[in-house]
C-alpha positions in Angstrom: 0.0 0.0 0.0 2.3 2.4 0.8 4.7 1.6 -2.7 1.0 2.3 -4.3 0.6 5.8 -2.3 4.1 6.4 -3.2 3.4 5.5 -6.8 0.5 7.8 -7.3 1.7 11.2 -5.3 5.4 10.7 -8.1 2.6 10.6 -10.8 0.8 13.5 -9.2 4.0 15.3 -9.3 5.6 14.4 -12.9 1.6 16.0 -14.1 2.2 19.0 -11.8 5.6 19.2 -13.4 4.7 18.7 -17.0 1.7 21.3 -16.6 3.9 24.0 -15.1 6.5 23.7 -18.1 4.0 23.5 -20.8 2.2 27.0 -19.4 5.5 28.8 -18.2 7.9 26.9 -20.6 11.7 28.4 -20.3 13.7 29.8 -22.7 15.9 26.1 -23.4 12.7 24.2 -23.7 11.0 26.5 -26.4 14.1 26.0 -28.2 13.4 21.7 -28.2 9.9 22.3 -28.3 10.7 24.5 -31.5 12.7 21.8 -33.0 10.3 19.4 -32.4 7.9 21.3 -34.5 10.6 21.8 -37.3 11.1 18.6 -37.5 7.0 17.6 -38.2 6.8 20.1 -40.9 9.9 18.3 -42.6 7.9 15.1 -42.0 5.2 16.6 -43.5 6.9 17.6 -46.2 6.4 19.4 -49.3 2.6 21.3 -50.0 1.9 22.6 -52.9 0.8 26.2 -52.7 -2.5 27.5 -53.9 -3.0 28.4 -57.6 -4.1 31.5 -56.7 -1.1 32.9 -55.4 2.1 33.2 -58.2 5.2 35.1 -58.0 7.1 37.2 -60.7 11.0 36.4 -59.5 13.5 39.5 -59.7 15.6 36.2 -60.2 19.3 35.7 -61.4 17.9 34.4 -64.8 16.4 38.0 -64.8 19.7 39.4 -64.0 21.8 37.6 -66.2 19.2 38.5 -69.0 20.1 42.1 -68.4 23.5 41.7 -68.0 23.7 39.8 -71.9 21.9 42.5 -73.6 24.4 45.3 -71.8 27.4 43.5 -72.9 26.7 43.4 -76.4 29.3 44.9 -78.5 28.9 48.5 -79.7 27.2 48.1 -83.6 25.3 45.5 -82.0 21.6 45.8 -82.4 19.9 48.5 -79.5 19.1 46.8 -76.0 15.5 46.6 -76.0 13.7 49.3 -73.6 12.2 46.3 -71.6 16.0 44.9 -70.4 17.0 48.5 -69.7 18.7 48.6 -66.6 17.9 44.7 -65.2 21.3 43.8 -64.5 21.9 44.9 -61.3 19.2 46.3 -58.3 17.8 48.7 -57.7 15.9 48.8 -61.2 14.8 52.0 -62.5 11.2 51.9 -61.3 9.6 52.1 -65.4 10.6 48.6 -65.3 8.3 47.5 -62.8 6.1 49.8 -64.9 6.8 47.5 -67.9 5.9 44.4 -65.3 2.5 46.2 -64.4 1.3 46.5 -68.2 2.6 43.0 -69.1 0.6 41.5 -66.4 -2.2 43.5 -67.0 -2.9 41.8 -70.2 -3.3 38.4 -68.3 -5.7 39.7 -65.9 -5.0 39.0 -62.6 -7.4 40.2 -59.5 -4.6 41.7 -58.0 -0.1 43.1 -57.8 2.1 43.2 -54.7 5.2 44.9 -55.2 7.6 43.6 -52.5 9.7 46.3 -53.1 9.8 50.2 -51.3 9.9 52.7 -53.3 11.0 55.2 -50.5 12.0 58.5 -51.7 12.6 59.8 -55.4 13.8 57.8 -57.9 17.2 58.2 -59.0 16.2 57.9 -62.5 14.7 61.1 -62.4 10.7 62.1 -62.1 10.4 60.5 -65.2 11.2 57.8 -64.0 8.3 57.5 -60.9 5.6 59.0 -63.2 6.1 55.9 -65.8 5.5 53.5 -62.3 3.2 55.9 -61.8 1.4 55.9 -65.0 1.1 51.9 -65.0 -0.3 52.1 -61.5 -3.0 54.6 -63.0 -3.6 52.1 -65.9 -4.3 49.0 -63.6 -7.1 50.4 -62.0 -6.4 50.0 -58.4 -5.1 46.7 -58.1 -1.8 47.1 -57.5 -0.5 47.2 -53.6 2.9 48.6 -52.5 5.0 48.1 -49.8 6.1 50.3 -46.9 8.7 49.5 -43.9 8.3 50.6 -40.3 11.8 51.8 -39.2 13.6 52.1 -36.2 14.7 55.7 -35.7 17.4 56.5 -32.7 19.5 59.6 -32.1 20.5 61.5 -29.3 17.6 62.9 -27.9 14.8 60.3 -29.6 13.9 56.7 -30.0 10.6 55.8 -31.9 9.8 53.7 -35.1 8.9 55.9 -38.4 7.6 54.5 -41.5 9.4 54.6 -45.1 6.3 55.0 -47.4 6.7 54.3 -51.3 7.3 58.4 -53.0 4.1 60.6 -53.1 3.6 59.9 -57.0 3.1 56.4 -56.6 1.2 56.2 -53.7 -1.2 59.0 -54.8 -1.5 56.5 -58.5 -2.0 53.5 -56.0 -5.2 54.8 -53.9 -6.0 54.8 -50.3 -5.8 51.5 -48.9 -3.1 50.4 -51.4 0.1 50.6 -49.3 1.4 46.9 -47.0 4.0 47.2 -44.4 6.5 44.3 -44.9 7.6 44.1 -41.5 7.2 40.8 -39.9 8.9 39.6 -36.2 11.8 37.4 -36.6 11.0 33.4 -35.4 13.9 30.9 -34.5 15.6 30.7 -30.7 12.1 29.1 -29.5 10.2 31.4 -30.8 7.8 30.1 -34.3 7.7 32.3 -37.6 4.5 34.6 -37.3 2.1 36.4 -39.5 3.4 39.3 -40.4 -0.6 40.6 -39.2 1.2 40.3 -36.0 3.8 42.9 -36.5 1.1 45.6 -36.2 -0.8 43.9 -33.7 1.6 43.5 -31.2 4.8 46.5 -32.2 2.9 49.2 -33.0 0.3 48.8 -30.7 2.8 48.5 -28.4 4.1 51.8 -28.9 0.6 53.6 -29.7 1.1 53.4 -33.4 -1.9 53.2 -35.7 -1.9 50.0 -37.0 -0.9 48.8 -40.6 -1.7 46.5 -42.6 0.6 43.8 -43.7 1.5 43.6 -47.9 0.0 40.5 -48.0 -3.5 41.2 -46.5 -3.2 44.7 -48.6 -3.0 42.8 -51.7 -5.9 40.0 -50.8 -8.0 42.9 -49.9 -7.5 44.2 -53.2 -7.9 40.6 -54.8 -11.9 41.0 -53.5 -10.7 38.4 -51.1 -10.7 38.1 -47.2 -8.4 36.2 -44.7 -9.8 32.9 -43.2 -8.3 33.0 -40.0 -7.4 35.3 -37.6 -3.7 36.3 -38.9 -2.5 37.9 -35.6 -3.1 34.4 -33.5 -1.2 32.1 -36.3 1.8 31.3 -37.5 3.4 30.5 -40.9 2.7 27.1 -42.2 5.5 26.3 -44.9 4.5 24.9 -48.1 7.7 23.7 -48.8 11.5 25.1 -50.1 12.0 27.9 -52.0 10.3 27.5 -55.4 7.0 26.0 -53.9 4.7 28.3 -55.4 4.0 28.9 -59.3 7.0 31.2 -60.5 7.5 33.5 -63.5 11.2 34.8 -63.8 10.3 38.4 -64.3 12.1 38.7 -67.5 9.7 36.5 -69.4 6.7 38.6 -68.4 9.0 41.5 -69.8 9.3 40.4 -73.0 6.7 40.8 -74.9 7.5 38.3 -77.7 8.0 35.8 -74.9 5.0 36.9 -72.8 2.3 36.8 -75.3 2.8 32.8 -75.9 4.1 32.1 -72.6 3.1 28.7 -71.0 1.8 30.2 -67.7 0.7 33.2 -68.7 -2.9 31.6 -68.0 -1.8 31.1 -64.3 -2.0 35.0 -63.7 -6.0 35.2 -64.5 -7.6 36.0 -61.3 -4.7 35.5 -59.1 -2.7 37.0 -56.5 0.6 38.2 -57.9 3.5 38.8 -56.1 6.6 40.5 -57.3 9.9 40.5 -56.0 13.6 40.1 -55.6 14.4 36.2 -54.8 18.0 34.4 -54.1 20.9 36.4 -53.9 19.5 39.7 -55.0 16.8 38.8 -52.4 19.3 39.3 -49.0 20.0 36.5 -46.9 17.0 34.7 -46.5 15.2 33.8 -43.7 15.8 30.4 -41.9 12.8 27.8 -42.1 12.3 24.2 -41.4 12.7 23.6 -45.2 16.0 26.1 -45.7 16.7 29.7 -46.4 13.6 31.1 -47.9 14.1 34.7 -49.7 11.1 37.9 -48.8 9.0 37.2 -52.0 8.7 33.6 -50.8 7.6 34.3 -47.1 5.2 37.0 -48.4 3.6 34.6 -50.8 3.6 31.7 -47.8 1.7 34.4 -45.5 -0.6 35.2 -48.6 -1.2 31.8 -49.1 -1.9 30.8 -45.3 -4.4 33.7 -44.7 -5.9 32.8 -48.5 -6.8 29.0 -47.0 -6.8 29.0 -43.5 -4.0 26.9 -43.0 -1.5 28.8 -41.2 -0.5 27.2 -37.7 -2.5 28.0 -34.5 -1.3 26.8 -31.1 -4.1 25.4 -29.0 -5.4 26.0 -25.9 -4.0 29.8 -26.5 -3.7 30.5 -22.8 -0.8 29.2 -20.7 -3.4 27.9 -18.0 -5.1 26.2 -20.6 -2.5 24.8 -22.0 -0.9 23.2 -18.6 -4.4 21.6 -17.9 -4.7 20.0 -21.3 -1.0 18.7 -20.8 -1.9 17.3 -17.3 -5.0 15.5 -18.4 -3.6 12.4 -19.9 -0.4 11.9 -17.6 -3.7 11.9 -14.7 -5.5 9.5 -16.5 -2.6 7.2 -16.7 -1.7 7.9 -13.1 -5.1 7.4 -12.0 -5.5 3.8 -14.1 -1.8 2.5 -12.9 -2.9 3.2 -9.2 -6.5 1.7 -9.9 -4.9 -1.6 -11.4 -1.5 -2.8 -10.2 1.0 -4.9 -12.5 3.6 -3.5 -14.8 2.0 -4.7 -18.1 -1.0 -3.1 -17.5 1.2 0.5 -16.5 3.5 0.3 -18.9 0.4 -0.4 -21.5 -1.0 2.6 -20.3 1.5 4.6 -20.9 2.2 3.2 -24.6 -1.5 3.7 -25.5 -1.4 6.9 -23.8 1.7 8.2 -25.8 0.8 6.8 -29.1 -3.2 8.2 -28.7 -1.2 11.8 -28.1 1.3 11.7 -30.9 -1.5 10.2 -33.4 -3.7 13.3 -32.0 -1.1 15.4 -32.4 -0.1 14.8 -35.6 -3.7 14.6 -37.0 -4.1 18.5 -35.3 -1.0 19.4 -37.3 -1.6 17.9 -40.5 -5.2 18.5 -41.0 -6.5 21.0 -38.6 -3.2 23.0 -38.8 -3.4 23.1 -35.0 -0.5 22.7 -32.9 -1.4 20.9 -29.7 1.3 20.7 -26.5 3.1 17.5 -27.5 6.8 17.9 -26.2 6.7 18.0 -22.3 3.3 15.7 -21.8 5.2 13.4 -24.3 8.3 13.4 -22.4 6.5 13.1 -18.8 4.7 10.0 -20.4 8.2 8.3 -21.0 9.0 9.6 -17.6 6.2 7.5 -16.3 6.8 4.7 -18.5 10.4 5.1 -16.8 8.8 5.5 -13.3 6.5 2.3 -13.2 9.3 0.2 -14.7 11.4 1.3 -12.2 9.2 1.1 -9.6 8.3 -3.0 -11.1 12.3 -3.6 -11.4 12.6 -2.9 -7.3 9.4 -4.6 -6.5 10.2 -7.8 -8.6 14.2 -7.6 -7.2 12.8 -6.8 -3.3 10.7 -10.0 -4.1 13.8 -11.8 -5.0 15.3 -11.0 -2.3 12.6 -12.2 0.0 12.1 -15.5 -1.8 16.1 -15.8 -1.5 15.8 -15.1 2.2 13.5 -17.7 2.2 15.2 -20.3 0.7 18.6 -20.3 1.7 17.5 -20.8 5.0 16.3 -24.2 3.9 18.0 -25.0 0.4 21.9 -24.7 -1.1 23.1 -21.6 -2.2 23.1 -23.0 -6.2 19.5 -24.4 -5.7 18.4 -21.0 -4.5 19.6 -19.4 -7.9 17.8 -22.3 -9.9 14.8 -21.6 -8.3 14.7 -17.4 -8.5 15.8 -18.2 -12.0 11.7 -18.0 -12.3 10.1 -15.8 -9.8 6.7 -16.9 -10.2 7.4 -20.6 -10.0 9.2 -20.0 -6.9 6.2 -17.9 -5.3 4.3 -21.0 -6.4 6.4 -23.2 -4.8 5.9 -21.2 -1.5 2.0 -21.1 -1.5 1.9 -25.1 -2.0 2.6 -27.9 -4.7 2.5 -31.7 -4.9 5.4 -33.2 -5.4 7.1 -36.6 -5.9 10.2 -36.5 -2.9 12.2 -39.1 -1.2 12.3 -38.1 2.7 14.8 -38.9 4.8 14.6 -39.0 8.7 17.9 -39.8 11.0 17.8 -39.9 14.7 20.7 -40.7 16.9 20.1 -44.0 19.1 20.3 -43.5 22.9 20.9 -39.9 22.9 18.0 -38.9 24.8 19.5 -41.0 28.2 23.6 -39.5 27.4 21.7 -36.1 27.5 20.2 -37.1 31.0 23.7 -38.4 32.2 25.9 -35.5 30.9 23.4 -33.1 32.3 23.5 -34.6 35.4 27.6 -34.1 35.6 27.7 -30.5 34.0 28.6 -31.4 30.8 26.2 -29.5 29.1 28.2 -26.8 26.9 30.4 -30.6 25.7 27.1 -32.1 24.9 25.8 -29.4 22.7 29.1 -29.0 21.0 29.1 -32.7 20.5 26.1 -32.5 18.9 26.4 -29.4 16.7 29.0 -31.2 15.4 27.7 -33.9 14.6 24.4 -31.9 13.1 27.0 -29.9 10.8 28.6 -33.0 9.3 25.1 -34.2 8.3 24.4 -31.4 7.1 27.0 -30.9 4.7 27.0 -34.3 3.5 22.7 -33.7 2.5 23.8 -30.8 1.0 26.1 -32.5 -1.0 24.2 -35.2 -2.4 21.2 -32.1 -3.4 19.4 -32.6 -0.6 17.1 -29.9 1.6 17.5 -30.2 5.4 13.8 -29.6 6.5 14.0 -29.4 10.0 15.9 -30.5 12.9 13.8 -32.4 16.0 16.4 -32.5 18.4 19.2 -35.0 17.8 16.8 -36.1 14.7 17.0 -34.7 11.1 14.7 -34.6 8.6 15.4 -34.2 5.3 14.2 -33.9 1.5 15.0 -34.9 -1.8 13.2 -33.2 -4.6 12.0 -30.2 -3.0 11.7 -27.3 -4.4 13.0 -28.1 -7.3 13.7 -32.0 -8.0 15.9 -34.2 -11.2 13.4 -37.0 -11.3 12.0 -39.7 -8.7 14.4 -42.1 -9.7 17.3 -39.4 -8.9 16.1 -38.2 -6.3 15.6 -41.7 -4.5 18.9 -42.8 -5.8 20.6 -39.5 -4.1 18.6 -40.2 -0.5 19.7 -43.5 -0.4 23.4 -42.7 -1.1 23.4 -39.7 1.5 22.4 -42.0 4.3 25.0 -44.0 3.1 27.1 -41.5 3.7 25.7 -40.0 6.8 27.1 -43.7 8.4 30.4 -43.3 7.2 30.8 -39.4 8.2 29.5 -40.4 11.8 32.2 -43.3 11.8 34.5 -40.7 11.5 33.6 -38.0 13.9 33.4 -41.2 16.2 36.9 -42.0 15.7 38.0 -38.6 16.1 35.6 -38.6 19.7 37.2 -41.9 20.6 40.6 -39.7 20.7 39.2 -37.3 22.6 37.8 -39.4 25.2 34.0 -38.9 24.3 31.0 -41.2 23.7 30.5 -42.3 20.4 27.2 -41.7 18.7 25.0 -44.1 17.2 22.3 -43.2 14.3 18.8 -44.8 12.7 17.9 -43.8 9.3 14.5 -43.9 7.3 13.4 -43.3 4.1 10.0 -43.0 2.3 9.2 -42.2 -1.6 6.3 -40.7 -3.1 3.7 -37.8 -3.5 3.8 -35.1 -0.4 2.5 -31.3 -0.2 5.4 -28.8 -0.6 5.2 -25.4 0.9 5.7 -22.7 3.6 3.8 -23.4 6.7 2.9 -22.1 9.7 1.3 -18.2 11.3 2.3 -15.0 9.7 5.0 -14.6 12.8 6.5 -18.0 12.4 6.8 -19.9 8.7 8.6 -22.5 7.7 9.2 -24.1 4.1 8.5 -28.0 4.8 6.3 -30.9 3.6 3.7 -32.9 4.8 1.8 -36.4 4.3 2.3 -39.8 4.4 5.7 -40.4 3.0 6.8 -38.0 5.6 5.5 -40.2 8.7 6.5 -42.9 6.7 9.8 -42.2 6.8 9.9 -41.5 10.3 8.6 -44.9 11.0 11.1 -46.4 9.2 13.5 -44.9 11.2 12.0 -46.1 14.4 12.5 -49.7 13.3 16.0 -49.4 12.9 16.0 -50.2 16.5 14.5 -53.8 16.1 15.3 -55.0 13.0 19.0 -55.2 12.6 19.4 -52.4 9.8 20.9 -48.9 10.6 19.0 -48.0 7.4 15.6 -48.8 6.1 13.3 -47.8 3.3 9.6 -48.3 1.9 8.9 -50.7 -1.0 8.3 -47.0 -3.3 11.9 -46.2 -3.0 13.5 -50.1 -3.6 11.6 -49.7 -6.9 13.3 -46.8 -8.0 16.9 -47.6 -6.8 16.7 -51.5 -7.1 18.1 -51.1 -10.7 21.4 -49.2 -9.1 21.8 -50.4 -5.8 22.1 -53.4 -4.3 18.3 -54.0 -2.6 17.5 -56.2 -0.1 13.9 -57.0 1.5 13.6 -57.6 4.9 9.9 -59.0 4.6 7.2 -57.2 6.1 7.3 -55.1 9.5 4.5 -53.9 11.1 4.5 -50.0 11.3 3.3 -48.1 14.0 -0.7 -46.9 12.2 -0.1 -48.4 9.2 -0.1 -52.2 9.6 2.3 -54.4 8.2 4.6 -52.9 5.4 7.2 -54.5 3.6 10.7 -53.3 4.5 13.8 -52.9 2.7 17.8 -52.3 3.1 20.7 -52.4 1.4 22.7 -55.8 1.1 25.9 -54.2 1.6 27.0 -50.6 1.3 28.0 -48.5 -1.9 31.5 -46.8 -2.8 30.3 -43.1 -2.5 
């Protein structure tokens, strides 16, 4: 009872624990728990993006394309006025002009520029009323970008924001203009929608808030978010290049662009325009790689477009330490309820396998991420625990069945017989077994007791005796007997208990110990004769067959022995060693199995004290041991 109690309050605790952690989580654990999300979305593996969203790549094909007409030899024919100036960023801003009019002709719902035009152009006015111009011509859907920046000096601190030059953004219309800004994810922290820039910075510093480029341009598309952008996260679709792509220069030619193979993909789309790879900056570091700006706006275009982008549930840290608690107490409260370390350990695999399959369904279909990390852990933790707590009950067992035993059986038996806990807990409770029993008694002892007593010789008489007990015992031992009991000056031992080799051994073995038990007390009697002390005389029985094995007695006093017939048996055969010539005697059971290794002799029968007449038996001369 009390292992249970102490079982179920180190349950209560790893819970407590695992609650705590998954609602106040520290910085280190975010970090895993982080990872561990990484690594799903790699499992997950590659999405493909909506349709509706494709991207026009400022890519190096677009670069190099620039860079060939440039280098054409003087004489050469003129560089078209499309591929002015693409070889190197920033591009004079008529190009994206050129981008707007090309991609006007395929219809699509709406244009994102990922690109801020702060400030005049350095081409000139010219220059922003072309961009301007195309703007005009697209009938308010095009959507340009704007950047929040951090503005410190001496005597201020504050965040200002870099909107695109006042011809362009008069051309665009109100409503047209998308803050790129997003907060950075990795060290623990997940990539989120850029909606919560605004929600959480500038309302932090009594901003007005700003709308994202990519809920600008959806807006503009005649389409609204499905979720709630400021509580998700980015869901990747997959490595750079998972959505449709157009290098920008074959939208700029228009000899290319008019027969173009994916020129239908831009009808009714959302289309996104940007610098990508190394013209793009550095990238920013997702599960699947470095993904460039133009790629992360189109995945948080895409996410708000379907729904999909990742939402951690319960939302509140409270919440979220109960719904992590619920299944370690459920498997605490089971494994209390129901003992046995198949049925825990069960518990816990169902338990952890139920939570990762739930987990991974919320992910992958319901783009829900559920606490999985420290509940998973704490479940292994209680796998740990009950196996643990099984390995110390099973070895404190063995240790009380070895307890038990060696006080009875040989050291080696011992370890054949906890070789199979159960078997030897089986043993313990009761078994029938087939045994050969052997009783010896030492012949007059009871009167030598009486006489040394009477002279003071007590301490020699015990010593004489222990003495004489120890050799018998060494030599049962020896021949794989159990010494049951000592009755005085009498012992009584087994063959075959707990553990036996077969009747016919076992008989075989008794017969040969009393054997010699005779010759070890001829020696110690030689050795008393030198010593001046009275020899000893013994009587030895033995009986074969069926008796009840096991540990016997009150809950204060037990003792491993056997009981029934055989065993009174044997004991009567012992007592008739005094009147019929034989130090040693056995039952008819036992002559059968030793008769075809030893030399048997009948004596005919004797009559035996409440049995009647039995027939008797001895050995015609003794063995070689």
């Amino acid at each position: 009872m009390r292992r249970a109690h102490a079982l179920a309050l180190a349950s209560g605790l790893v819970a407590a624990a695992a609650g705590w952690l998954t609602a106040r989580p520290p910085q280190p654990l975010r970090v895993v728990e982080r990872g561990l999300e990484d690594q799903l979305v790699r499992l997950r593996g590659r999405r493909a993006g909506p349709q509706a969203v494709v991207l026009i790549a400022i890519d190096d094909s677009t670069l190099q394309q620039g860079a060939w007409f440039a280098d054409q030899p003087q004489g050469a024919a003129a560089i078209p006025p499309w591929a002015e100036g693409l070889s190197t960023l920033p591009w004079p801003r008529a190009r994206y002009g050129d981008l707007l009019d090309r991609l006007g002709e395929a219809s699509p719902a709406a244009v994102a520029i990922n690109v801020v035009f702060e400030g005049r152009s350095g081409e000139g006015d010219a220059d922003d009323q072309a961009l301007a111009a195309a703007i005009r011509r697209r009938g308010g859907q095009v959507v340009l970008a704007a950047e929040v920046m951090e503005v410190r000096d001496t005597s201020y601190v504050g965040l200002s924001m870099a909107p695109p030059a006042d011809p362009l953004r008069l051309a665009a219309g109100p409503d047209a203009i998308g803050i790129t800004n997003t907060l950075p994810g990795g060290h623990g922290e997940a990539h989120p929608h850029p909606r919560t820039y605004s929600e959480r910075v500038l309302a932090l510093v009594g901003a007005s808030p700003q709308k994202p480029l990519s809920e600008a341009v959806l807006e503009r598309s005649g389409r609204r978010s499905r979720q709630d952008d400021a509580q998700r996260q980015l869901s990747f679709y997959g490595p750079e290049g998972s959505f449709e792509r157009i290098p920008a220069w074959e939208v700029l030619d228009p000899e290319r662009w008019r027969n173009h193979p994916k020129r239908s993909l831009i009808r009714d789309a959302v289309v996104l325009v940007g610098p990508v790879g190394a013209q793009g900056g550095a990238g920013t570091a997702t599960p699947f790689g470095s993904l460039s700006g133009l790629e992360m706006l189109a995945t948080a275009t895409a996410n708000s477009l379907q729904g999909d982008g990742l939402r951690s549930w319960p939302e509140r840290p409270l919440q979220r330490g109960l719904l992590a608690m619920l299944p370690l107490l459920l498997v605490g409260g089971l494994a209390v309820v129901r003992g046995g370390v198949s049925w825990r350990l069960g518990l816990v695999g169902t338990a952890l396998a139920l939570q990762l399959g739930v987990a991974w369904f919320s992910f992958d279909r319901l783009a829900v991420w559920l606490p999985l990390l420290v509940p998973g852990s704490a479940l292994v933790l209680l796998g740990v625990l009950y196996g643990g707590d099984a390995y110390l009950a099973e070895e404190g067992e063995r240790r009380r069945l070895r307890r038990t035993f060696e006080r009875y059986v040989a050291p080696s038996v011992v370890a054949e017989i906890l070789s199979d806990p159960a078997e030897a807990e089986g043993i313990l409770r009761g078994r029938q077994l087939p045994v050969t029993v052997l009783f010896s008694d030492l012949k007059g002892f009871t009167q030598l007791t009486k006489a040394r007593s009477s002279r003071g010789q007590i301490e020699l008489h015990v010593r004489q005796l222990n003495r004489y007990l120890g050799e018998m015992v060494e030599v049962i031992n020896a021949h794989g007997g159990t010494v049951d009991k000592f009755i005085g000056d009498a012992v009584m031992a087994v063959f075959g208990s707990p553990i036996g080799r077969g009747p016919e051994a076992e008989a075989t073995a008794a017969v040969r110990c009393a054997v010699a038990m005779r010759r070890a007390l001829q020696r110690l009697n030689g050795a008393w004769r030198a010593e001046e002390l009275e020899p000893l005389d013994s009587g030895i029985g033995l009986a074969s067959g069926e008796v009840i094995v096991g540990q016997i007695g009150s809950p204060r006093r037990m003792e491993f022995t056997v009981i029934g017939d055989k065993v009174n048996l044997a004991s009567r055969m012992e007592g008739l060693t005094r009147t019929a010539g034989a130090p040693l005697l056995f039952d008819a059971a036992t002559a059968e199995l030793v008769q075809a290794v030893l030399p048997v002799q009948a004596l005919g029968e004797q009559a035996v004290k409440g049995m009647g007449a039995l027939p008797v038996f001895t050995l015609s001369s003794l063995p070689q041991s």
